[in-house]
C-alpha positions as a Markdown table, in Angstrom:
| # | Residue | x | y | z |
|---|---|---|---|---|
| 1 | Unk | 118.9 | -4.9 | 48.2 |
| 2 | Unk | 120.1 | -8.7 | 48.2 |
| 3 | Unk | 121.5 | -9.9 | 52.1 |
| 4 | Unk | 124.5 | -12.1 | 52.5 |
| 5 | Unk | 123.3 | -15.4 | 54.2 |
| 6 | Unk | 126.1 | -16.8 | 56.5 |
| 7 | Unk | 126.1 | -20.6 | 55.9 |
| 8 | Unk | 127.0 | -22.4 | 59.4 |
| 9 | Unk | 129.0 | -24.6 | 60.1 |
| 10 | Unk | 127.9 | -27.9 | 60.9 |
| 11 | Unk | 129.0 | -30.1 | 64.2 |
| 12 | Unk | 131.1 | -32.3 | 61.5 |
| 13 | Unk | 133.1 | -29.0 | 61.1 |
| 14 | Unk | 133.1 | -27.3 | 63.9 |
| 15 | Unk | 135.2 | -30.7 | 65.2 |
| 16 | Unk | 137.4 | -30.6 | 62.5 |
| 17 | Unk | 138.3 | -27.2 | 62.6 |
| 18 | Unk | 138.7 | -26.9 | 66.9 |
| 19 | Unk | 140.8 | -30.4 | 66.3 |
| 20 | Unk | 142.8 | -28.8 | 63.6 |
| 21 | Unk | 144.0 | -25.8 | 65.1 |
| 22 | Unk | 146.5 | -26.9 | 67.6 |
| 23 | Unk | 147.8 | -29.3 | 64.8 |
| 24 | Unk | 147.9 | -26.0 | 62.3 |
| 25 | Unk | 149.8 | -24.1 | 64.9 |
| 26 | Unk | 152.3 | -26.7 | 65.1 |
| 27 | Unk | 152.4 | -27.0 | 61.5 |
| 28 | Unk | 152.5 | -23.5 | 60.6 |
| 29 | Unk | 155.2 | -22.6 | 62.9 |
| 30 | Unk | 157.6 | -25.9 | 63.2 |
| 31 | Unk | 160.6 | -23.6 | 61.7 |
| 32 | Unk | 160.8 | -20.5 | 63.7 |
| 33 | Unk | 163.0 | -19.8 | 65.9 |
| 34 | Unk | 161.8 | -18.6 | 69.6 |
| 35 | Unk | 163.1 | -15.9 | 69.1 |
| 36 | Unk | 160.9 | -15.2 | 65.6 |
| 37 | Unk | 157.8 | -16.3 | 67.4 |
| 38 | Unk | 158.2 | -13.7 | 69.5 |
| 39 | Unk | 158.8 | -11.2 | 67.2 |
| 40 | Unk | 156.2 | -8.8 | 65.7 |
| 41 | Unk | 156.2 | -8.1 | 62.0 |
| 42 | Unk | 155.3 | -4.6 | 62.3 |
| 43 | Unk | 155.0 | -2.6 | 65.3 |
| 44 | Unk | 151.1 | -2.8 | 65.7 |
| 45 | Unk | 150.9 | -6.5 | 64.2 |
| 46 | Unk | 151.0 | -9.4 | 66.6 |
| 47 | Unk | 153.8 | -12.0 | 66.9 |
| 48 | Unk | 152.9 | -15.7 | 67.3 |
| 49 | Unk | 153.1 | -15.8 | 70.9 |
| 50 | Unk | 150.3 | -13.2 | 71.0 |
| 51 | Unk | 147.9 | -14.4 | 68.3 |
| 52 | Unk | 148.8 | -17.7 | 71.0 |
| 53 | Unk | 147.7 | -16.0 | 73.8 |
| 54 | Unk | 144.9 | -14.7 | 72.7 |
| 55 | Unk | 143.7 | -17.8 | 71.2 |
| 56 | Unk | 144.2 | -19.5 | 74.8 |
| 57 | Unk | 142.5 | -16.9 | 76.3 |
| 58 | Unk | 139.1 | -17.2 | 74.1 |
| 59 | Unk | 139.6 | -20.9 | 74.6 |
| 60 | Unk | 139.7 | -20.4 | 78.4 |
| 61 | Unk | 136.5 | -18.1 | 78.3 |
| 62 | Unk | 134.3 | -19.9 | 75.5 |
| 63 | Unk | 135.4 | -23.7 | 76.2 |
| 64 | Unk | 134.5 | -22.7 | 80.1 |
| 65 | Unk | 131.6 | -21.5 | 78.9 |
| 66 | Unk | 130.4 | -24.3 | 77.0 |
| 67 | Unk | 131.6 | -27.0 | 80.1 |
| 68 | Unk | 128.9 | -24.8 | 82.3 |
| 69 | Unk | 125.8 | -25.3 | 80.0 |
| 70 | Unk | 126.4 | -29.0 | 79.8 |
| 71 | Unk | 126.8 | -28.9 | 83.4 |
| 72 | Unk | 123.9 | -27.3 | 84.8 |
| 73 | Unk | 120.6 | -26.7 | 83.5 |
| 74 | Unk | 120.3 | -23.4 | 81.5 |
| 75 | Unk | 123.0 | -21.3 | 83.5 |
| 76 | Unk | 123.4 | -17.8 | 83.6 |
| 77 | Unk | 126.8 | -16.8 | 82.9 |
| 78 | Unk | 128.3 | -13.3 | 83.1 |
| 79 | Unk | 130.3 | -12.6 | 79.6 |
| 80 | Unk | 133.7 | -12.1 | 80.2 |
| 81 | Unk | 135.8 | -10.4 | 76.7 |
| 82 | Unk | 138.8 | -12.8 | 76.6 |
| 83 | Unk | 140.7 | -9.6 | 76.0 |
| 84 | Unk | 139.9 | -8.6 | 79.5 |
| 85 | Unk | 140.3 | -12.2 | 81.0 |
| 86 | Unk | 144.1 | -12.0 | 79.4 |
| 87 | Unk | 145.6 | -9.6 | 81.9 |
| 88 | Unk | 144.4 | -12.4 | 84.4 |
| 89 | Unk | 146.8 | -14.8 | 82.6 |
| 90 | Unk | 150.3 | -15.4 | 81.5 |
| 91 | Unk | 149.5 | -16.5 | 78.3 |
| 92 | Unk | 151.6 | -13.4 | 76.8 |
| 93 | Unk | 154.6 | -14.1 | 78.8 |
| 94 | Unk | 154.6 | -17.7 | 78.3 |
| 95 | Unk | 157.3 | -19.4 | 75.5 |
| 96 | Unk | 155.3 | -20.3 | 72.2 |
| 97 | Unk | 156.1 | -24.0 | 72.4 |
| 98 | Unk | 155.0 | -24.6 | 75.8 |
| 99 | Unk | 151.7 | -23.1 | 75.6 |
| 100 | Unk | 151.0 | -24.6 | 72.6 |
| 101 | Unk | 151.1 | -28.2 | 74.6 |
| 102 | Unk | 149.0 | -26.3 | 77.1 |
| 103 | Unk | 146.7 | -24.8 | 74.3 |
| 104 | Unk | 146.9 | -28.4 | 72.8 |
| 105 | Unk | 145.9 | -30.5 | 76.4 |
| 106 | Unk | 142.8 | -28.0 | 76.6 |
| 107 | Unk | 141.7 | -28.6 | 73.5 |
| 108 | Unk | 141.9 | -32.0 | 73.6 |
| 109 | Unk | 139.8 | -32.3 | 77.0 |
| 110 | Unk | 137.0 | -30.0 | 75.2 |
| 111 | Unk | 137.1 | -32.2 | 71.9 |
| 112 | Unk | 136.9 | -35.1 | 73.9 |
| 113 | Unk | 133.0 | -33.5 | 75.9 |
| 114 | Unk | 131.7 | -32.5 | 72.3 |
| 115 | Unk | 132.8 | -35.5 | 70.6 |
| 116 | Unk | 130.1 | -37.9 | 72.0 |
| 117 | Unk | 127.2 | -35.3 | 72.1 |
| 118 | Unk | 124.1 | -36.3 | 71.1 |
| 119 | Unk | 122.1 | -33.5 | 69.4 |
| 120 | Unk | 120.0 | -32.6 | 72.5 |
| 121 | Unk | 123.9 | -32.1 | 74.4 |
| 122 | Unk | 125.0 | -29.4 | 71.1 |
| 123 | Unk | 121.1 | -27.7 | 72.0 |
| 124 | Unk | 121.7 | -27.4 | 75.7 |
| 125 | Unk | 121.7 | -23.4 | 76.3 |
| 126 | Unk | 122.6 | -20.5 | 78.6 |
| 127 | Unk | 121.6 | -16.5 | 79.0 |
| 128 | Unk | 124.8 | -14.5 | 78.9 |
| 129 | Unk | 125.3 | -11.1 | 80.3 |
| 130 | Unk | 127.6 | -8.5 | 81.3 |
| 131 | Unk | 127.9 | -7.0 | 77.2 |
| 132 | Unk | 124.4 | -5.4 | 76.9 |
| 133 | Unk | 121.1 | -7.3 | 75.9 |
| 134 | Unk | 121.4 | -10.7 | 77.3 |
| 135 | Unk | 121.8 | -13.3 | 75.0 |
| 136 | Unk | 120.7 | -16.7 | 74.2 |
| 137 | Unk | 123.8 | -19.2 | 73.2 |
| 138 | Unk | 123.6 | -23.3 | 72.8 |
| 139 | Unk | 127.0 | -25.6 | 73.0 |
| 140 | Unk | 127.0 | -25.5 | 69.2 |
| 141 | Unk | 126.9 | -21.6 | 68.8 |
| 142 | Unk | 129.3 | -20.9 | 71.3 |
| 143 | Unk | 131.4 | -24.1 | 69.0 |
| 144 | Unk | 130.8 | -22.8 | 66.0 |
| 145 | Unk | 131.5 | -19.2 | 67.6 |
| 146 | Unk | 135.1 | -20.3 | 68.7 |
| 147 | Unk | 135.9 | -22.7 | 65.2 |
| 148 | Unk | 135.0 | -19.3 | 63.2 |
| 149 | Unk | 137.3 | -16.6 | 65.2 |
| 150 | Unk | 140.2 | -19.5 | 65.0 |
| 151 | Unk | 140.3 | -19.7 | 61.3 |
| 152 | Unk | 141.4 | -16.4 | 60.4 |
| 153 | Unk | 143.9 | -16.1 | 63.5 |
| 154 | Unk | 145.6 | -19.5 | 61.5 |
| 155 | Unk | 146.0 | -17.2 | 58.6 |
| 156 | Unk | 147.1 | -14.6 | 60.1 |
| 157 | Unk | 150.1 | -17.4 | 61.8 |
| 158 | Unk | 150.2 | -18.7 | 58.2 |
| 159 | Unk | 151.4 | -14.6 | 57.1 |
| 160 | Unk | 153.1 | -13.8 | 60.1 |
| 161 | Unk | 155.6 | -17.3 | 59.3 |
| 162 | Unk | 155.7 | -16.2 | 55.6 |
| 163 | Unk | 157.0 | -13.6 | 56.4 |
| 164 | Unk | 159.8 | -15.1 | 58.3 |
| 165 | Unk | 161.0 | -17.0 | 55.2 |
| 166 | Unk | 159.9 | -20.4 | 56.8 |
C-alpha cells in the first residue's frame, strides 16, 4: 500500500500565497457587479461575499492565533471553529468591496509580523484545545495551515466569477 506524502509549503510560499490572496480577490472579482457578488450560483453554493466572510473569519481566528504564540511564551489557546466565531461577526452582511479593504488591512498587518521572522519566531508554539486531543501548532503550521485552506476558496471565486460571464 504506497501513502501520499504531503509536500509543505515552505515560509517562501506560505508569504506569497497569504500576500496573494487579497490581491486574487480583487483580481478575480474586479467585474462583478454588487449585486453578482452577492449572488449564489446554486442554492447550496456560496456567493463571493460568503466565501469572503468566511475567509475573514479564519483570518480573524488563525492570524489571532498566530499574534498570541509570538506574544507569549508557549500559550494555551482554546480552539475556536471560524464557523462558529462567524455568527460573532458581520462579515456576511458586510458589502464585498468593503471587507475586502478590511480583509486586505488584516492581512497586511499579519504579513508585515511574519515577514521579518527569524526561523526560531516561525518555531515558536502553542497547545490548542477545545476540539478533542490537544494539539501542538508552531507560527509556521498555523501559516501554512491558513495559505493551504485559502487556495482552493480562490478557485472556488475563480468559478463562481466564471460563471458570471466576467
Amino acid at each position: 500500500m504506497t501513502h501520499m506524502v504531503r509536500s509543505e509549503l515552505t515560509i517562501e510560499q506560505v508569504l506569497t500565497i497569504l500576500a496573494g490572496t487579497p490581491l486574487r480577490l480583487a483580481e478575480l472579482t474586479a467585474g462583478l457587479t454588487p449585486v453578482e457578488l452577492e449572488t449564489r450560483p446554486a442554492p447550496d453554493e456560496w456567493a463571493a461575499t460568503d466565501v469572503l466572510a468566511h475567509l475573514r473569519s479564519c483570518a480573524d481566528m488563525w492570524g489571532g492565533s498566530i499574534t498570541t504564540m509570538l506574544r507569549e511564551d508557549h500559550p494555551t489557546i482554546r480552539a475556536v471553529n471560524p464557523t462558529t466565531w462567524i455568527h460573532d461577526t458581520d462579515y456576511p452582511d458586510r458589502a464585498f468591496r468593503p471587507s475586502l479593504r478590511e480583509y486586505t488591512r488584516q492581512r497586511d498587518e499579519l504579513l508585515a509580523v511574519l515577514e521579518p521572522l527569524a526561523p526560531d519566531g516561525w518555531a515558536r508554539g502553542a497547545t490548542f484545545t477545545g476540539a478533542g486531543t490537544p494539539l501542538e501548532r508552531t507560527v509556521l503550521t498555523q501559516a501554512r495551515r491558513m495559505a493551504r485552506h485559502e487556495r482552493p476558496h480562490l478557485k472556488q471565486i475563480a468559478r463562481l466569477a466564471a460563471s458570471m460571464g466576467t
